[in-house]
SERO-4910 file (N, C-alpha, C, O; in steps of 0.05 Angstrom, whole numbers):
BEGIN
 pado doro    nc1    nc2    nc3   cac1   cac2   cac3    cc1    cc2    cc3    oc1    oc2    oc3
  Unk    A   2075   4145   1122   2049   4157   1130   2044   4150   1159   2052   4130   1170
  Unk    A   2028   4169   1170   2026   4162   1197   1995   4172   1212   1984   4193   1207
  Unk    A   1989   4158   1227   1963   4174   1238   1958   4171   1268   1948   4150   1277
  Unk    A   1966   4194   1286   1962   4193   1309   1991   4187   1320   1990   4175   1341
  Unk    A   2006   4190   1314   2039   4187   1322   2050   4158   1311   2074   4153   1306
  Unk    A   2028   4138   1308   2036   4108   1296   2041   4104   1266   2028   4111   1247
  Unk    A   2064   4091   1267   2077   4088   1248   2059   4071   1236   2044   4056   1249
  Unk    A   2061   4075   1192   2045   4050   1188   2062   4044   1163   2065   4063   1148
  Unk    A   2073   4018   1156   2080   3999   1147   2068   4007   1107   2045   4013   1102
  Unk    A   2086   4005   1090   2068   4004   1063   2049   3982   1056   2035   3983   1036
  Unk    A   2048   3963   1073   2029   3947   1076   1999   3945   1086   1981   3929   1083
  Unk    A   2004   3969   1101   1980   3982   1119   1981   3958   1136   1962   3943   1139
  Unk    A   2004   3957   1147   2010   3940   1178   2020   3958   1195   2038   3973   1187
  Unk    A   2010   3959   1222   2020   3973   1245   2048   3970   1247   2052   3950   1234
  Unk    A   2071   3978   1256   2097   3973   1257   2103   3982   1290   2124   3979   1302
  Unk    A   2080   3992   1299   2094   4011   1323   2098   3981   1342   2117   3980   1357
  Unk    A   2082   3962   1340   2095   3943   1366   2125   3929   1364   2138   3916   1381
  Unk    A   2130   3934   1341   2165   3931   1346   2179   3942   1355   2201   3932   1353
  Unk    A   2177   3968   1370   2196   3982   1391   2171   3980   1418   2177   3993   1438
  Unk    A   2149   3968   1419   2143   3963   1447   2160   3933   1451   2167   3924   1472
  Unk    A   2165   3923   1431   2177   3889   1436   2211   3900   1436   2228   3886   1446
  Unk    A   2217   3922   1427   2247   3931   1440   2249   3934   1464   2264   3922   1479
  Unk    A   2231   3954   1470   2228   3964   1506   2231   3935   1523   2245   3933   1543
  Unk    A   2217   3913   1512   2217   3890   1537   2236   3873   1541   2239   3860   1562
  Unk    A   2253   3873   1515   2276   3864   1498   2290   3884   1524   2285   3874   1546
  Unk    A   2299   3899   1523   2321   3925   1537   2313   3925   1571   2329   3934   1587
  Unk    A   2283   3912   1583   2277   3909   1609   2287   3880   1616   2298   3872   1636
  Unk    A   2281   3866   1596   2294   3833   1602   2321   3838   1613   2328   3835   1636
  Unk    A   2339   3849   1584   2367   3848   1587   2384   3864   1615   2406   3859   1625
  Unk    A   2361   3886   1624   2368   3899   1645   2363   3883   1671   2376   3886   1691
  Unk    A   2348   3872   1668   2337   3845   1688   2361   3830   1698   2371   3828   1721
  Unk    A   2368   3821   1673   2380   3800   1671   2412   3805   1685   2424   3788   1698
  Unk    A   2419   3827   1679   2445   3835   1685   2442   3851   1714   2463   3854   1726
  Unk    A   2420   3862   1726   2422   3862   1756   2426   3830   1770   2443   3821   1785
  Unk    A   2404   3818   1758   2409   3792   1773   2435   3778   1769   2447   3768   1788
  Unk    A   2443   3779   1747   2475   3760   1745   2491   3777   1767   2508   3767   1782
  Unk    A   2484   3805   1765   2515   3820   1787   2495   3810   1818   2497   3829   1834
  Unk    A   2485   3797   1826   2469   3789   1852   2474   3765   1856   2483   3757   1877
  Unk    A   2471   3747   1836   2483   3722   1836   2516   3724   1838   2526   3718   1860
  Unk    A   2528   3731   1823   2558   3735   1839   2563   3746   1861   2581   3741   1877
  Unk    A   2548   3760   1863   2554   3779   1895   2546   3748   1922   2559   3732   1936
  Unk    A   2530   3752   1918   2518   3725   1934   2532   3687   1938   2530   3669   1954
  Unk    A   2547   3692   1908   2556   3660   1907   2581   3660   1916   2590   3639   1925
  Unk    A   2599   3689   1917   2623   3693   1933   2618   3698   1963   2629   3688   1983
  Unk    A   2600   3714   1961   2588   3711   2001   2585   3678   2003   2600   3668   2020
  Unk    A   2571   3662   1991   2567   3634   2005   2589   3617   2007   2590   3598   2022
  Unk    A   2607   3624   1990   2632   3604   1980   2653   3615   2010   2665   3601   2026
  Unk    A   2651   3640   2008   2669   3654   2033   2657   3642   2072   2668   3630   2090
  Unk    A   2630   3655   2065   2620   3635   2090   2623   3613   2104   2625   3610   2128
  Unk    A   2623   3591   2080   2634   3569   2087   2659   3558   2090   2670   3544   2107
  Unk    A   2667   3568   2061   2696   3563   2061   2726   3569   2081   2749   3559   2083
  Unk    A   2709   3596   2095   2728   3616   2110   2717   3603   2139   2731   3610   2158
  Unk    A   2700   3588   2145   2685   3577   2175   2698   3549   2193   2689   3526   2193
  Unk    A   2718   3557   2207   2728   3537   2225   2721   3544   2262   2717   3565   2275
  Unk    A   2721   3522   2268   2717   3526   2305   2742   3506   2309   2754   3492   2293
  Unk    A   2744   3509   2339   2767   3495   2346   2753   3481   2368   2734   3497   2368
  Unk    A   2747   3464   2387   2742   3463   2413   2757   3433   2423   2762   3413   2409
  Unk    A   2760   3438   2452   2780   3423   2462   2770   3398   2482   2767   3400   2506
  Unk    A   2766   3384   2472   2761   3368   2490   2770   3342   2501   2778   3324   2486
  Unk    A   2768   3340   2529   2789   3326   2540   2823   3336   2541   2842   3322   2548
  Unk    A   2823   3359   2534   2860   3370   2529   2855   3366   2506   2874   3376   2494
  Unk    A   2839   3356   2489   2849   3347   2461   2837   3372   2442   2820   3387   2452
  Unk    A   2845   3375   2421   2833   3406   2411   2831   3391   2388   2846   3372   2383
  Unk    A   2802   3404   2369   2799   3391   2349   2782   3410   2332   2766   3426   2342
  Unk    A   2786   3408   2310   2779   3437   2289   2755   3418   2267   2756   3396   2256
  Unk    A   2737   3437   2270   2720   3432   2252   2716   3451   2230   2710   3475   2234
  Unk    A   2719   3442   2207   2733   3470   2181   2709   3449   2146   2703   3426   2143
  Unk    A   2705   3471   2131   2683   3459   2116   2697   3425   2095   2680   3409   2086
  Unk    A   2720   3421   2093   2727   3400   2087   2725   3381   2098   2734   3361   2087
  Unk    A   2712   3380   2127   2700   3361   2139   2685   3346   2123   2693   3322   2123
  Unk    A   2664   3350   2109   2644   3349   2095   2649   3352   2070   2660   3372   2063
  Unk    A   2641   3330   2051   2642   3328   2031   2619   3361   2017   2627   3383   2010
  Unk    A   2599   3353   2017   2574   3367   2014   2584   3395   2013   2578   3407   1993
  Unk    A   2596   3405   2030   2600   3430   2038   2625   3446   2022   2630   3469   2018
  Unk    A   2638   3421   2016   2660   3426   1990   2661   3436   1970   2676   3453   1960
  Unk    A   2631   3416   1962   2618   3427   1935   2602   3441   1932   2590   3446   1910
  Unk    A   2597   3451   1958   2581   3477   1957   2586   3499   1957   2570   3517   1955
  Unk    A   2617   3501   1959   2644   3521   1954   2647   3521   1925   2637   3538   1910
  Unk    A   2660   3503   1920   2658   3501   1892   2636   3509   1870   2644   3523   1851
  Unk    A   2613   3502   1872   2594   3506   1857   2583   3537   1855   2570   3548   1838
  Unk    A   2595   3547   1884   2585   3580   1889   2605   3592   1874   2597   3614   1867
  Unk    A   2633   3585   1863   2646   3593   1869   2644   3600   1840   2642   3622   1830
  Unk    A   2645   3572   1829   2643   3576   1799   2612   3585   1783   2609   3588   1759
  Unk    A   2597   3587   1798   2570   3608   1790   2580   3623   1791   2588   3629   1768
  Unk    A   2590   3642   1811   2600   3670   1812   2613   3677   1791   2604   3697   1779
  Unk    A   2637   3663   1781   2660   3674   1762   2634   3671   1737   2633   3691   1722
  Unk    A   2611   3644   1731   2600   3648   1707   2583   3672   1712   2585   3691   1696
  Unk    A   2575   3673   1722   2554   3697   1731   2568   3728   1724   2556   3746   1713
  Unk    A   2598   3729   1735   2608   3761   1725   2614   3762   1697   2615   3783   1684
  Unk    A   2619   3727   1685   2630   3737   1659   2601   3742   1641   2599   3764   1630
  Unk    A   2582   3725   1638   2556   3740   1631   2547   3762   1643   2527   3767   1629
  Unk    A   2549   3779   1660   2544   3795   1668   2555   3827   1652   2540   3846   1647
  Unk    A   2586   3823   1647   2603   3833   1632   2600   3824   1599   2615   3828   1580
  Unk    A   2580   3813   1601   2573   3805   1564   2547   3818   1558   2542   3825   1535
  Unk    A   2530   3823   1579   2508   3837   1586   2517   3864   1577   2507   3870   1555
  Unk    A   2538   3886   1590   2542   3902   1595   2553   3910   1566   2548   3933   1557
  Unk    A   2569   3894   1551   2585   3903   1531   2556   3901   1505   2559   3914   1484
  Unk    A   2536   3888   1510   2513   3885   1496   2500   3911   1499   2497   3923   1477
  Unk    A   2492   3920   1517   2477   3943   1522   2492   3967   1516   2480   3985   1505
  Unk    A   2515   3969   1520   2541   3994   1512   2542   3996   1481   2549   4016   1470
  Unk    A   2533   3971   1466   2538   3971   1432   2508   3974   1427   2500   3965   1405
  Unk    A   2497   3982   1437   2467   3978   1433   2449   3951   1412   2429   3956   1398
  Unk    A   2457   3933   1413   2453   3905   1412   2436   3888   1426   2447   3874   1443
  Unk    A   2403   3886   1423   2394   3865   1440   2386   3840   1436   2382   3825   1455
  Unk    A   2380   3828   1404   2382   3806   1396   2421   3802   1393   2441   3815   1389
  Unk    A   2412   3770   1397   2447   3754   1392   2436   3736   1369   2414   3730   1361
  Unk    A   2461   3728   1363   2459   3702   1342   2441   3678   1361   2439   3682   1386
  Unk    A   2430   3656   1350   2425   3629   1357   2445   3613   1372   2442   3604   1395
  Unk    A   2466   3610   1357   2488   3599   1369   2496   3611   1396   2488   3601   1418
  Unk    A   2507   3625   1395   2502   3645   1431   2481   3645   1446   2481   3645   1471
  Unk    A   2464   3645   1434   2430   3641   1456   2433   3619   1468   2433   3617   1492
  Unk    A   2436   3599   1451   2437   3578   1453   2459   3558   1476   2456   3538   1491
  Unk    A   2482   3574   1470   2505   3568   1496   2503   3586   1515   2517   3576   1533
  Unk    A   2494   3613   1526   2477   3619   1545   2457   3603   1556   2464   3595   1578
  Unk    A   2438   3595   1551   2410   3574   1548   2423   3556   1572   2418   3555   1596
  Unk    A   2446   3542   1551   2454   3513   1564   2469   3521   1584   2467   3506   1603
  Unk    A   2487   3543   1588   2496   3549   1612   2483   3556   1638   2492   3552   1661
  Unk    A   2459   3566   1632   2450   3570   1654   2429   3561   1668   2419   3569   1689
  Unk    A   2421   3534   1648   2409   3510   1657   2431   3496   1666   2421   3478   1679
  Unk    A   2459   3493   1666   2477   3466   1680   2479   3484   1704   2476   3472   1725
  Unk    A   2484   3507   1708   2489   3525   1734   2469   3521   1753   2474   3515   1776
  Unk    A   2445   3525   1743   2416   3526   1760   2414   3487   1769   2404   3479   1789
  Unk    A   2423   3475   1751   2427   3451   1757   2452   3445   1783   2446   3441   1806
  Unk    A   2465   3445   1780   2498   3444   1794   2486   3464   1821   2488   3455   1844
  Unk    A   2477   3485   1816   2468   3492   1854   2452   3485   1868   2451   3484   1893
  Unk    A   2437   3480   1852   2411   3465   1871   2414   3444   1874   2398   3433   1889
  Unk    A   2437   3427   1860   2444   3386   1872   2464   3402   1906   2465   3395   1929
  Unk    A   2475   3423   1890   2493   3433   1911   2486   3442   1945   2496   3435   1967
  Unk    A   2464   3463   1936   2445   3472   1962   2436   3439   1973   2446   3431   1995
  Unk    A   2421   3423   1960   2412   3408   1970   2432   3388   1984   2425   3377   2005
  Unk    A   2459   3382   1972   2466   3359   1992   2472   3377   2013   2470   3368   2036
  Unk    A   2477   3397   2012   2497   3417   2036   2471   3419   2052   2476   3408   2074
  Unk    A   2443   3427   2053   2425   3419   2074   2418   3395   2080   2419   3392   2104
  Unk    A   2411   3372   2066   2410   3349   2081   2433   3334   2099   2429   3314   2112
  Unk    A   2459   3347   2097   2487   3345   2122   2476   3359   2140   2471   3349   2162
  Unk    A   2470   3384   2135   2463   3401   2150   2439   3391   2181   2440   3392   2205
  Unk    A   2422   3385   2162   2399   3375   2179   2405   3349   2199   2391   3344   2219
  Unk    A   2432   3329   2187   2447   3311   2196   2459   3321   2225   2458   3310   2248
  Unk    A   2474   3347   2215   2490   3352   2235   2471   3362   2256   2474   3353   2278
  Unk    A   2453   3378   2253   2435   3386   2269   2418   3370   2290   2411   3375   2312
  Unk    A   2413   3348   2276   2387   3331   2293   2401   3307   2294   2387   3291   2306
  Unk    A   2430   3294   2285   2441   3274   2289   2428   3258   2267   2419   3266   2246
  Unk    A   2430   3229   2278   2415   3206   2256   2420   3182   2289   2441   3169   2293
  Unk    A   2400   3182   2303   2405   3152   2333   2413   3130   2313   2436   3121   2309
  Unk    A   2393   3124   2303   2394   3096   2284   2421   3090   2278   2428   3068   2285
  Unk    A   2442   3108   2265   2460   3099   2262   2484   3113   2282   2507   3120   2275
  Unk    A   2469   3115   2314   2494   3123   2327   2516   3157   2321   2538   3163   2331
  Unk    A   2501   3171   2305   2515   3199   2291   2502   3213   2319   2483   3206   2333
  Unk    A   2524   3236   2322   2513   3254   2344   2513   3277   2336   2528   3281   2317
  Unk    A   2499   3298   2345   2492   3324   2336   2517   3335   2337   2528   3340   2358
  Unk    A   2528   3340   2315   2554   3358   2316   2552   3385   2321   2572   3396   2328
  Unk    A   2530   3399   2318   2522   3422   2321   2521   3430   2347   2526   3454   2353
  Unk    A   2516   3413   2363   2517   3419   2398   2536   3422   2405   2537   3438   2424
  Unk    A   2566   3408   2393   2585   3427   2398   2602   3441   2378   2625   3445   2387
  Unk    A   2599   3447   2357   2601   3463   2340   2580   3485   2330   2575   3488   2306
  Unk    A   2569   3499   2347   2548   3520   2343   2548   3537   2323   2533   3542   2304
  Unk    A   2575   3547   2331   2587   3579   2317   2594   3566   2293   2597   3585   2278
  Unk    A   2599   3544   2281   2609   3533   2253   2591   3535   2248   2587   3555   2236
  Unk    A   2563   3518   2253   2533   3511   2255   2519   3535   2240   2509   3534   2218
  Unk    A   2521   3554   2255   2511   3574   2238   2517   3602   2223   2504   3622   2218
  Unk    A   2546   3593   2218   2559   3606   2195   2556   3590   2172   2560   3604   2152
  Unk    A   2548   3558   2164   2542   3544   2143   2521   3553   2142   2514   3565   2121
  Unk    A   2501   3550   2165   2475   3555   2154   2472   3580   2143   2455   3578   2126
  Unk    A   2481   3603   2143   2481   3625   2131   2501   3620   2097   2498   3624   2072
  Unk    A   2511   3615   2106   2523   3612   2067   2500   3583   2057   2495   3582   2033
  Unk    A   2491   3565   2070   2472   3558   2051   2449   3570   2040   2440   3564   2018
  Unk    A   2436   3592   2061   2422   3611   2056   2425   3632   2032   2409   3645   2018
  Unk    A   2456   3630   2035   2462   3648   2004   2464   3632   1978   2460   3641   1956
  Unk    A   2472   3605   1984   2470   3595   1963   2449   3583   1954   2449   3572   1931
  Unk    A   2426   3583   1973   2400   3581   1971   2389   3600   1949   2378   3592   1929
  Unk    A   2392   3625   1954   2389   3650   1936   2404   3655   1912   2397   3672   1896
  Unk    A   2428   3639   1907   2437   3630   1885   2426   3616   1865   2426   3622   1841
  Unk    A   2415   3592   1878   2403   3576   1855   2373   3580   1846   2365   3572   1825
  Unk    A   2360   3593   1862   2336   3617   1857   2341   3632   1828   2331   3631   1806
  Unk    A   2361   3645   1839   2368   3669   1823   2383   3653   1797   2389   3670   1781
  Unk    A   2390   3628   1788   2398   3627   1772   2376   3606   1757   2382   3599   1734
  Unk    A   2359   3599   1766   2332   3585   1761   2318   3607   1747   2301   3601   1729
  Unk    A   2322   3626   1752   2301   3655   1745   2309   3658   1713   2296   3658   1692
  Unk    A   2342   3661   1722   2361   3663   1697   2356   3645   1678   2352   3657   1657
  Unk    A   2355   3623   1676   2346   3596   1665   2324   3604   1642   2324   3602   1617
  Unk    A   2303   3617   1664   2278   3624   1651   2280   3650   1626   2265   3653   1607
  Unk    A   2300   3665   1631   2307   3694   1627   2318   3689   1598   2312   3701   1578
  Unk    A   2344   3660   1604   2354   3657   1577   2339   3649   1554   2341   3654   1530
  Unk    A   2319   3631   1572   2305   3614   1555   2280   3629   1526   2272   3621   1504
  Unk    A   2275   3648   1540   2261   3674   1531   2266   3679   1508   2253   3677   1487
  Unk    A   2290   3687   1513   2304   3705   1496   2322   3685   1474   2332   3692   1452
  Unk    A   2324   3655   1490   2332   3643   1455   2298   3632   1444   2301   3615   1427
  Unk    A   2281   3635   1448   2251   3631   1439   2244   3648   1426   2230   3643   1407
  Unk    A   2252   3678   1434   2245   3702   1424   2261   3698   1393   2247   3700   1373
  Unk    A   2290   3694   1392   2299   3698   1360   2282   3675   1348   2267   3683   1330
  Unk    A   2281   3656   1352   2262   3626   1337   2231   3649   1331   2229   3662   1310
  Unk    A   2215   3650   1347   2199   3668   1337   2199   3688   1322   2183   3689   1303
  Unk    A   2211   3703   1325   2219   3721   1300   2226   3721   1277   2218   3734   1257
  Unk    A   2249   3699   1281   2250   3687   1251   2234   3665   1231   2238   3656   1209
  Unk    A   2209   3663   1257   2182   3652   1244   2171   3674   1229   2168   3675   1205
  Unk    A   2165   3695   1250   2143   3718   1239   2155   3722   1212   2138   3725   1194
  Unk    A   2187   3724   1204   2192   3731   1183   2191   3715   1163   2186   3726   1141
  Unk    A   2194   3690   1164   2191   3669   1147   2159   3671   1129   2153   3667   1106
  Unk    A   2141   3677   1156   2118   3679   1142   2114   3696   1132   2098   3692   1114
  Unk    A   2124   3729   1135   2115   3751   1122   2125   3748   1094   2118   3760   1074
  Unk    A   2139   3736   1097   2154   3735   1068   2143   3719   1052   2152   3724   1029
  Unk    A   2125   3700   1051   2120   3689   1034   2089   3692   1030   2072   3677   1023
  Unk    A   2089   3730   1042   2061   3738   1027   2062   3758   1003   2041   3765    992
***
């Protein structure tokens, strides 16, 4: 029976907000899978930036290359982009095979190792972004106290090709902080539901 296009329940319960809670269900998941393909796009730009960024300059006759293994910090800021990225396409591509089967709840167990993945990721870039700017700020302004000199004064062009892939990987750990929130949702969302049902049922 129905009145006014809304569906009604033999209980004389509304039913229609379960396909408005699909629609947000299907905008999440669409969310979610632009941002994962942005987060990879972005964590291979930062990993490349740095990773690919050497100067050479000569001084005294002597020639000397400054390349991101210099720096510890900057290592792992390769690394950490590198491997967001690859997690980022393979959820992204789990996204995709979800929406192609028309599927937008998962099991618990899967929510759940999503969840934790993309809280250790959002974790792991942001220890990452952060040591790679506080070198940064090292190299930039020196440290007198302990005698460090601005490497940046003569390494410019390295100088700010890091700073630009920290910038991306800046926007990495944003974007997977967001994600964090996104997963988190959506393993809250099955726990709730399988409240609502718990209770309907035992009327």
């Amino acid at each position: 029976m129905s009145y006014l296009g809304v569906g009604v329940s033999p209980g004389n319960v509304p039913v229609y907000h379960e396909t408005s809670l699909k629609v947000v269900d299907r905008r999440v998941r669409l969310a979610e899978l632009v941002l994962r393909f942005v987060i990879c796009g972005l964590g291979v730009l930062a990993a490349v930036l740095v990773g690919t960024d050497t100067q050479v300059r000569e001084i005294f006759t002597i020639q000397k290359k400054a390349k991101f293994t210099d720096m510890k910090a900057l290592v792992f800021l390769v690394i950490a982009n590198g491997i967001a990225a690859s997690y980022s396409l393979i959820q992204a591509l789990r996204c995709v095979v979800s929406m192609v089967r028309g599927s937008v709840l998962f099991s618990k167990p899967l929510a759940w190792v999503i969840f934790s993945g993309d809280q250790v990721m959002a974790y792991v870039t942001l220890a990452a972004v952060a040591a790679a700017a506080q070198s940064a700020v090292i190299a930039k302004l020196g440290q007198p106290e302990l005698q460090w000199m601005k490497v940046c004064g003569m390494y410019e062009k390295f100088c700010n090709q890091v700073g630009e892939g920290i910038v991306s990987a800046l926007l990495v750990s944003i974007g997977m902080v967001a994600l964090s929130v996104i997963s988190a949702f959506g393993l809250f969302r099955l726990y709730n539901g399988s409240n609502k049902g718990k209770s309907n049922s035992g009327w």
